[in-house]
C-alpha positions as semicolon CSV with decimal commas, in nm:
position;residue;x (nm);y (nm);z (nm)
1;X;2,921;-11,946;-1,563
2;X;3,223;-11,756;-1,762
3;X;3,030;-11,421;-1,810
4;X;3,315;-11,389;-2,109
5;X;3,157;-11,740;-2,257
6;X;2,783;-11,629;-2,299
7;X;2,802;-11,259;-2,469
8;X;3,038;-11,495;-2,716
9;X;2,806;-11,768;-2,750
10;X;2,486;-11,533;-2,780
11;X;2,707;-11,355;-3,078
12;X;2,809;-11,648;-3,268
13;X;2,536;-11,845;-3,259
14;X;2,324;-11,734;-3,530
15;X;2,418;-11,494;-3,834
16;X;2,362;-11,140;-3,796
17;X;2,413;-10,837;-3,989
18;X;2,769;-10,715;-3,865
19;X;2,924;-10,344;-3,901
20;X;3,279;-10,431;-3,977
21;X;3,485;-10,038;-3,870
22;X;3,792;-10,081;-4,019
23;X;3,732;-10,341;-4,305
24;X;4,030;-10,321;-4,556
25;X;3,963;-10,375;-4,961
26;X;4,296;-10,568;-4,912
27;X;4,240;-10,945;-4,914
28;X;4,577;-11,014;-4,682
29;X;4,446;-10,844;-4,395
30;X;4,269;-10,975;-4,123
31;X;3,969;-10,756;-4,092
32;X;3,914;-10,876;-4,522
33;X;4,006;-11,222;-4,442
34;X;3,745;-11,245;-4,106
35;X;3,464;-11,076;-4,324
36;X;3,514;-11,292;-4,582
37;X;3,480;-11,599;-4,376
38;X;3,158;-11,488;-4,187
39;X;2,982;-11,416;-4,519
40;X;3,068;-11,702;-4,599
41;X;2,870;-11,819;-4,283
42;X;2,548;-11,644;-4,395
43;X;2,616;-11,310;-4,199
44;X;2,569;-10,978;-4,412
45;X;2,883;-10,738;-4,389
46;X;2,829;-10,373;-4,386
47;X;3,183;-10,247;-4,409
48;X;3,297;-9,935;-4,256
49;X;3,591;-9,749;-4,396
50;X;3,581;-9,372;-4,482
51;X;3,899;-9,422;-4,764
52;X;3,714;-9,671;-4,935
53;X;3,361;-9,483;-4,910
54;X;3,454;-9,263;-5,094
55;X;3,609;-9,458;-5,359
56;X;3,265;-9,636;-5,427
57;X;3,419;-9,931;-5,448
58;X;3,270;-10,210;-5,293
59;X;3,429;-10,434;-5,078
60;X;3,342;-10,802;-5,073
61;X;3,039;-10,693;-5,212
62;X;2,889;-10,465;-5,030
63;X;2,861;-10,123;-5,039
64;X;3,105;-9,912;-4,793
65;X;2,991;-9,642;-4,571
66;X;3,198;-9,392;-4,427
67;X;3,038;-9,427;-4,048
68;X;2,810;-9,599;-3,841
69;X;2,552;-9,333;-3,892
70;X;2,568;-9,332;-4,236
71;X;2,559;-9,740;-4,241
72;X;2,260;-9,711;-4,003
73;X;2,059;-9,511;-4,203
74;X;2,005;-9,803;-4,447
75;X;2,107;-10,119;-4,242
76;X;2,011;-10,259;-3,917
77;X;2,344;-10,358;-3,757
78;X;2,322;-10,581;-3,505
79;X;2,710;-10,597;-3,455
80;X;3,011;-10,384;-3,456
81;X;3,338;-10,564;-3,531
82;X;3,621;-10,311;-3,465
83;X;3,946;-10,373;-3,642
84;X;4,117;-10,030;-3,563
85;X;4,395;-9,944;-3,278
86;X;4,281;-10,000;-2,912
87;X;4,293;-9,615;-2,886
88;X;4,047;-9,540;-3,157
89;X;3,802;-9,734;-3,007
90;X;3,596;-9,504;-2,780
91;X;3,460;-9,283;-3,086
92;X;3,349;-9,631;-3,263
93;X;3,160;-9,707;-2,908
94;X;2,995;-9,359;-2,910
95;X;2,889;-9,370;-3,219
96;X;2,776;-9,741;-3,172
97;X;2,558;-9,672;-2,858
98;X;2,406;-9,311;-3,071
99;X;2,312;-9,560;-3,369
100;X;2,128;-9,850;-3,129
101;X;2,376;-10,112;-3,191
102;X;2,337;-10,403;-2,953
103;X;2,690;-10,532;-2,949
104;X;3,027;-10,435;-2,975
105;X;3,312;-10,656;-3,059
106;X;3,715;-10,565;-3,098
107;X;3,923;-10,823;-3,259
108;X;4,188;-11,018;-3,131
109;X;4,428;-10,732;-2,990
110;X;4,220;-10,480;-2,957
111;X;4,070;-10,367;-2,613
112;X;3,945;-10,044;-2,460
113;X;3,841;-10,129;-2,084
114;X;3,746;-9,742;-2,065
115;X;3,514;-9,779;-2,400
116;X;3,397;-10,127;-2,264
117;X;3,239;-9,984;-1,961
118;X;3,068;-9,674;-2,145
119;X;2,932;-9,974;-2,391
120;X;2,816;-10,179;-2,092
121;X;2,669;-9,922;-1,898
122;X;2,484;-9,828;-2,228
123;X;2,332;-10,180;-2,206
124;X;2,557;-10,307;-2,502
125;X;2,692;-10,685;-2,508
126;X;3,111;-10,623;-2,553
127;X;3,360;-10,866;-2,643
128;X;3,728;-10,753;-2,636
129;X;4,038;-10,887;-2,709
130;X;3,872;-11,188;-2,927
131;X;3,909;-11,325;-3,334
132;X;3,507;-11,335;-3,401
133;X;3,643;-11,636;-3,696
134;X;3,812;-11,792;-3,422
135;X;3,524;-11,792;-3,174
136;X;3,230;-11,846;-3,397
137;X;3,441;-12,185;-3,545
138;X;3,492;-12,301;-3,151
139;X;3,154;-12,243;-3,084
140;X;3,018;-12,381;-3,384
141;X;3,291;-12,731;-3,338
142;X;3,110;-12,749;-3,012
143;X;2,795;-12,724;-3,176
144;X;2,698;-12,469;-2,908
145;X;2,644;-12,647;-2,652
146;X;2,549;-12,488;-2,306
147;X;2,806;-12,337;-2,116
């Protein structure tokens, strides 16, 4: 079995209420364009951007909280998309692991092999290097079928 395949297939398979760190107001960038098309799968954004936090303004909807911990106070997040630089990944995995999330995920480009292994050991599913629009339309052409 590709041990890649199933955290993929496990996250994908089902909506889910996803922490999106990094989520941009503007509609021409990925982490907008991604969010978009997973809410429009049924999955609940909770977007994470400390700019636009305190701006009030919502973004695709939702309201936008400054951290994890703040977003975890009033959601349960059962993903965290990262759309930031490889490097500032480790303090979105800390904070991640301190507010229970289950899963991590960094979009295509992004990995933090370091981060990974802190997320692993802290019994988190990780995905790295991955588009989670990408993935969850392969999975869901395939119809999920067993790996």
């Amino acid at each position: 079995m590709n041990t890649e395949a199933e955290p993929i297939r496990a996250l994908v398979s089902q909506p889910r209420t996803v922490a999106v760190v990094g989520l941009s107001p503007k509609q021409h960038r990925e982490s907008y364009r991604v969010s978009a098309y997973m809410q429009q799968q049924g999955w609940r954004i909770v977007p994470i951007n400390p700019v636009a936090a305190a701006s009030g303004t919502p973004i695709l909807g939702e309201k936008v909280y400054a951290t994890l911990a703040d977003a975890a106070q009033h959601e349960r997040l059962e993903l965290v998309n990262v759309f930031r630089n490889s490097d500032d990944v480790p303090p979105v995995v800390d904070e991640a692991i301190a507010v229970g999330a289950p899963a991590v995920w960094m979009q295509l480009g992004i990995s933090n092999e370091a981060a990974a292994a802190k997320a692993r050991a802290a019994g988190l599913q990780v995905v790295q290097n991955k588009c989670l629009l990408i993935e969850h339309r392969t999975w869901h052409r395939a119809n999920l079928s067993p790996l």
